[in-house]
C-alpha positions in Angstrom: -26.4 1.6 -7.9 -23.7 3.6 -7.9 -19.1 2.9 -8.3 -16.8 5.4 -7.6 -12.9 5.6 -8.1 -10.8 6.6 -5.2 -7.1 7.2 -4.8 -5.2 7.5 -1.6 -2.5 9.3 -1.8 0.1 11.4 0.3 4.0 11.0 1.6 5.3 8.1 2.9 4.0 6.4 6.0 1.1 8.3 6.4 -0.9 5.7 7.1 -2.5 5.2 3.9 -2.2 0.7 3.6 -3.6 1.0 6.9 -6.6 3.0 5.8 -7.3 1.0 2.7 -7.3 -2.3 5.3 -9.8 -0.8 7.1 -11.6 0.6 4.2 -12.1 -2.6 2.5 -12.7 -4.7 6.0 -9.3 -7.2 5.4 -6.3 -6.8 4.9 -5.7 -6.3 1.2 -2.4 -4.4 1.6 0.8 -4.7 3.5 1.9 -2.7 6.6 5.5 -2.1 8.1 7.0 0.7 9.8 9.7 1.2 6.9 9.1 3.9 4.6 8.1 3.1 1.3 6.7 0.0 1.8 3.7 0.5 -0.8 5.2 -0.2 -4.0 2.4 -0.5 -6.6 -0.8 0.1 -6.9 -3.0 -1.7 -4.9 -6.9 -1.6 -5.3 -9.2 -2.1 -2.3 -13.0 -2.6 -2.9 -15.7 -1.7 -0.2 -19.6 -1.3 -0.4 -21.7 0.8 1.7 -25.1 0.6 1.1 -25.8 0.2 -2.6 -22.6 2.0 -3.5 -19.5 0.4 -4.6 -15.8 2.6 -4.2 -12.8 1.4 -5.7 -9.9 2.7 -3.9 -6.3 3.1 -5.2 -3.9 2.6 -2.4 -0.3 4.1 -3.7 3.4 4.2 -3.3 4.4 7.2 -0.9 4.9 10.7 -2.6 9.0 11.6 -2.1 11.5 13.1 -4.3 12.6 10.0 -6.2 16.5 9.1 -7.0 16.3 5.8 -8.4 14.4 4.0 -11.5 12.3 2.5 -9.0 11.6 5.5 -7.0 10.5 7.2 -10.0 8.2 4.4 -11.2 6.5 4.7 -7.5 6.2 8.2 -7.6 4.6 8.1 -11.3 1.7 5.3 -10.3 1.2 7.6 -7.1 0.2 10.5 -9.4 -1.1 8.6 -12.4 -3.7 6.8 -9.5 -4.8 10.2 -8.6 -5.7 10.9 -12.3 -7.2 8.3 -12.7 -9.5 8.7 -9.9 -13.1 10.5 -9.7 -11.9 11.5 -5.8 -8.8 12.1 -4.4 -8.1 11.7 -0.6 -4.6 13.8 0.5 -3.4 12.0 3.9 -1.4 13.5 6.3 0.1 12.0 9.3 -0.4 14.7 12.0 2.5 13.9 13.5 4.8 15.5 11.2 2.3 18.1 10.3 2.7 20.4 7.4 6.4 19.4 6.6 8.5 20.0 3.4 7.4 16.6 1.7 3.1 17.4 2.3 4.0 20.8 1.0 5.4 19.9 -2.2 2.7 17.5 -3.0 0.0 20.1 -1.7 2.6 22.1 -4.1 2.3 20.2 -7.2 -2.1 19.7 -6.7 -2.2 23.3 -6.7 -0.4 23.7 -10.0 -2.3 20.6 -11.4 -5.8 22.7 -10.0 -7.1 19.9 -8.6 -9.7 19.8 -5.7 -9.2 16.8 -2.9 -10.4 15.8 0.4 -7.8 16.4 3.3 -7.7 13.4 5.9 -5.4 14.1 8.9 -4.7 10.5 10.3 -3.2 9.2 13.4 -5.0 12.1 15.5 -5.1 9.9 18.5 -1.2 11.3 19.1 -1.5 14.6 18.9 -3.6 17.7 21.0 -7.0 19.1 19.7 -5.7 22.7 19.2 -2.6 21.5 17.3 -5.2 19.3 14.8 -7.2 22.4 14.6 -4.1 24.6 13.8 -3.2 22.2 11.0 -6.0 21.9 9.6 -7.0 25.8 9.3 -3.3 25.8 7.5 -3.8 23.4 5.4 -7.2 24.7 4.4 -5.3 27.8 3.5 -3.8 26.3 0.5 -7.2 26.1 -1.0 -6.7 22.9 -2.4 -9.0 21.1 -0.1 -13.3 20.8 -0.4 -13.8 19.0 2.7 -11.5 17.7 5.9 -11.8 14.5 8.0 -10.2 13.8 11.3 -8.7 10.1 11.5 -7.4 7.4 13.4 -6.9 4.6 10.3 -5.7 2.5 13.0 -8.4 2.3 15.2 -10.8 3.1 12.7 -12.2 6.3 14.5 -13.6 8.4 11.9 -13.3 6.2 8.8 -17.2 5.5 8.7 -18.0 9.2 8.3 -15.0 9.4 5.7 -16.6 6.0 3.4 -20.1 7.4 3.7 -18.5 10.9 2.5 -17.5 9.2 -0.4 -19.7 6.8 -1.3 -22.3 10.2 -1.3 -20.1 11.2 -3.8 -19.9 8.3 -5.9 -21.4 8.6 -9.4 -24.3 7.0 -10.4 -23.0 3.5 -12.8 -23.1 -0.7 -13.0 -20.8 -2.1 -9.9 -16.8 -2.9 -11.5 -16.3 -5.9 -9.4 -18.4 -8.5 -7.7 -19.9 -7.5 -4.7 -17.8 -10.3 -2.5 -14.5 -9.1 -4.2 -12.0 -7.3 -1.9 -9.2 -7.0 -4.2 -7.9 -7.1 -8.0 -4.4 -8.2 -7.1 -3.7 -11.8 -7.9 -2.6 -14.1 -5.4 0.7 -14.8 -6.5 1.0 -11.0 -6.0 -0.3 -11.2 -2.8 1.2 -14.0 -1.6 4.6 -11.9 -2.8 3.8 -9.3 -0.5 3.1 -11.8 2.6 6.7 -12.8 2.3 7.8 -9.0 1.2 6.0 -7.8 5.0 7.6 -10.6 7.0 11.4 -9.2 5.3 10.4 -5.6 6.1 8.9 -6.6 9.6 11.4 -9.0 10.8 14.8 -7.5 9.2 14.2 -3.7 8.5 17.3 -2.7 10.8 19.5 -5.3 8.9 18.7 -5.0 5.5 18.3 -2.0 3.0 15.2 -1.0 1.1 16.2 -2.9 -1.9 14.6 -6.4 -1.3 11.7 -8.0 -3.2 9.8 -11.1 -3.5 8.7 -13.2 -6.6 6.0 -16.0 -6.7 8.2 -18.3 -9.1 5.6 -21.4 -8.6 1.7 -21.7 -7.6 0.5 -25.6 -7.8 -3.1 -26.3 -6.4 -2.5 -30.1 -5.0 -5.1 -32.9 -5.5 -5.4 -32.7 -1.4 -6.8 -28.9 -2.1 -3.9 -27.6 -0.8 -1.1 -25.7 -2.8 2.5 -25.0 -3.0 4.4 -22.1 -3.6 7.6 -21.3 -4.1 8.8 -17.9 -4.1 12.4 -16.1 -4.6 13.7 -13.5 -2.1 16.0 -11.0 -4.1 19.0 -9.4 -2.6 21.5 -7.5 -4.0 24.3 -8.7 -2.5 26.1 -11.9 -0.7 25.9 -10.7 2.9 22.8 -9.5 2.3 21.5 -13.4 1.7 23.4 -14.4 4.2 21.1 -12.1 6.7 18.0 -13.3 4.9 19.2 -16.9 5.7 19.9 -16.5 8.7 22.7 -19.0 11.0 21.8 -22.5 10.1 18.6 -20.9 8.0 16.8 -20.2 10.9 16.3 -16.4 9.7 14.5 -18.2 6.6 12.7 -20.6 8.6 11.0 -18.2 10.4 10.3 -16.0 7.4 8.5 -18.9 5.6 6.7 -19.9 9.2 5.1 -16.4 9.8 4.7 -15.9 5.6 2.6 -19.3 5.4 0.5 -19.2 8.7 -0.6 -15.5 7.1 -1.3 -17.7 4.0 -3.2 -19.8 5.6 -5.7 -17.6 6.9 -5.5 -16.0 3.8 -6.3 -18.9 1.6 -8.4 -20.8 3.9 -6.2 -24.0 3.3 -3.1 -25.5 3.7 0.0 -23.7 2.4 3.3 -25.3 1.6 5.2 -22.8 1.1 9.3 -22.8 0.6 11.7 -19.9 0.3 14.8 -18.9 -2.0 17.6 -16.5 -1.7 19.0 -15.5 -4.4 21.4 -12.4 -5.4 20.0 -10.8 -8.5 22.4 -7.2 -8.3 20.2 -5.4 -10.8 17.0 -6.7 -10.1 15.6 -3.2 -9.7 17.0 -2.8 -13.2 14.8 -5.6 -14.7 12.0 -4.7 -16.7 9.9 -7.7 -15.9 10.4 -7.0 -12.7 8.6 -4.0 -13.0 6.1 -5.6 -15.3 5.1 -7.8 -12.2 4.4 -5.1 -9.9 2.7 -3.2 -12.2 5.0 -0.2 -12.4 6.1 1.6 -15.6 9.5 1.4 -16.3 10.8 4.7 -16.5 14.1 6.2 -17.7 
């Protein structure tokens, strides 16, 4: 029996939600084109074999401006300490660019050995894979490298059996049929957070969350939610709503048919606007996602 601790990490979008979904056999994270979409830590459990890994899913690696920004960063790095492995992933599209290089950067300093895993490689040429890798391999900060497609999965067998061989030997740290530590008003959060990103990303700026204010399991077995959409400012609810609330009628629609599946029962589920200006200002807020909240 063994249970090892791994932590994906690397720069925004690189794929790693993706990865951890595909890890773990269901989706346990949310996935949208928009940068910094991971806000927290999210954990992922997988078996193979007789070998339990635990795998820390975190925010993108950037240079941070705001509060929140800097609480993102700081679970990004504090998940790879935390961690027995580390996992770097690189989107090959953009290569060795300034943002992998400072992180590459900052493991160097820290002297800390990880695996390299260039994702998406189903866009981009052999010899330009091969290139990247031999420079990256340079740095001497990497033990092993994998090729990827977290997508379509090709290559992520060979990189879960590479860890779990890694794994050390120790009692399991979650049931065998668990998938996830996040509770589900958390993860019902992020259901509604994906549909916001997914269905208004053009429209509305980065600072948008979602809380679960209500969760009430019904005598019928079903259960109703209610949840708050944050904005920041007037117009920006007025986007969120939508003309006549159709905008929010269809974010509740796709939210709860997700929910649904999710839950495996019927979800009533209704939706809030509500302008909170400094709602990235709030330490409960933080709290919530389970972020520090740093000065």
């Amino acid at each position: 029996m063994k249970c090892g601790f791994v932590a994906l990490i690397g720069a925004p979008n690189a794929g790693k939600s993706t990865l951890l979904n595909n890890l773990v056999g269901m989706k346990v994270a949310i996935v949208t084109h928009k940068v910094q979409t991971t806000r927290t830590r999210i954990t992922g459990i997988a078996m193979h074999d007789e070998t339990q890994l635990v795998f820390i899913d975190t925010p993108g690696i950037f240079k941070p401006k705001r509060r929140l920004d800097r609480a993102m960063v700081g679970a990004a790095w504090k998940g790879a300490e935390d961690a027995e492995q580390v996992v770097l992933l690189i989107d090959a599209r953009k290569g060795f660019n300034d943002e992998v290089e400072s992180i590459v950067g900052s493991l160097k300093d820290a002297g800390q050995k990880v695996v390299l895993c260039i994702n998406k490689i189903d866009q981009v040429k052999r010899d330009s894979l091969l290139a990247l890798a031999q420079t990256l391999n340079e740095t001497g900060v990497f033990t092993d490298t994998f090729m990827i497609s977290a997508l379509n999965g090709d290559g992520v067998e060979d990189l879960k059996a590479f860890l779990a061989s890694r794994a050390p030997e120790g009692p399991y740290m979650y049931p065998e049929d668990q998938v996830s530590d996040m509770t589900m008003r958390l993860i019902a959060a992020e259901v509604t957070r994906e549909k916001v990103y997914l269905r208004l990303h053009d429209e509305l700026p980065y600072a948008t969350t979602v809380e679960t204010e209500k969760w009430t399991d019904q005598k019928d077995g079903s259960v109703r939610i209610e949840q708050v959409i944050h904005v920041q400012r007037d117009t920006q609810k007025g986007i969120v709503i939508g003309k006549g609330g159709a905008m929010l009628k269809q974010l509740g629609q796709m939210a709860r048919e997700e929910l649904e599946e999710l839950l495996e029962r019927r979800v009533h589920l209704f939706l809030h606007v509500r302008v909170t200006e400094r709602w990235a200002e709030d330490r409960t807020v933080y709290q919530d996602m389970g972020l520090d909240f740093v000065d």
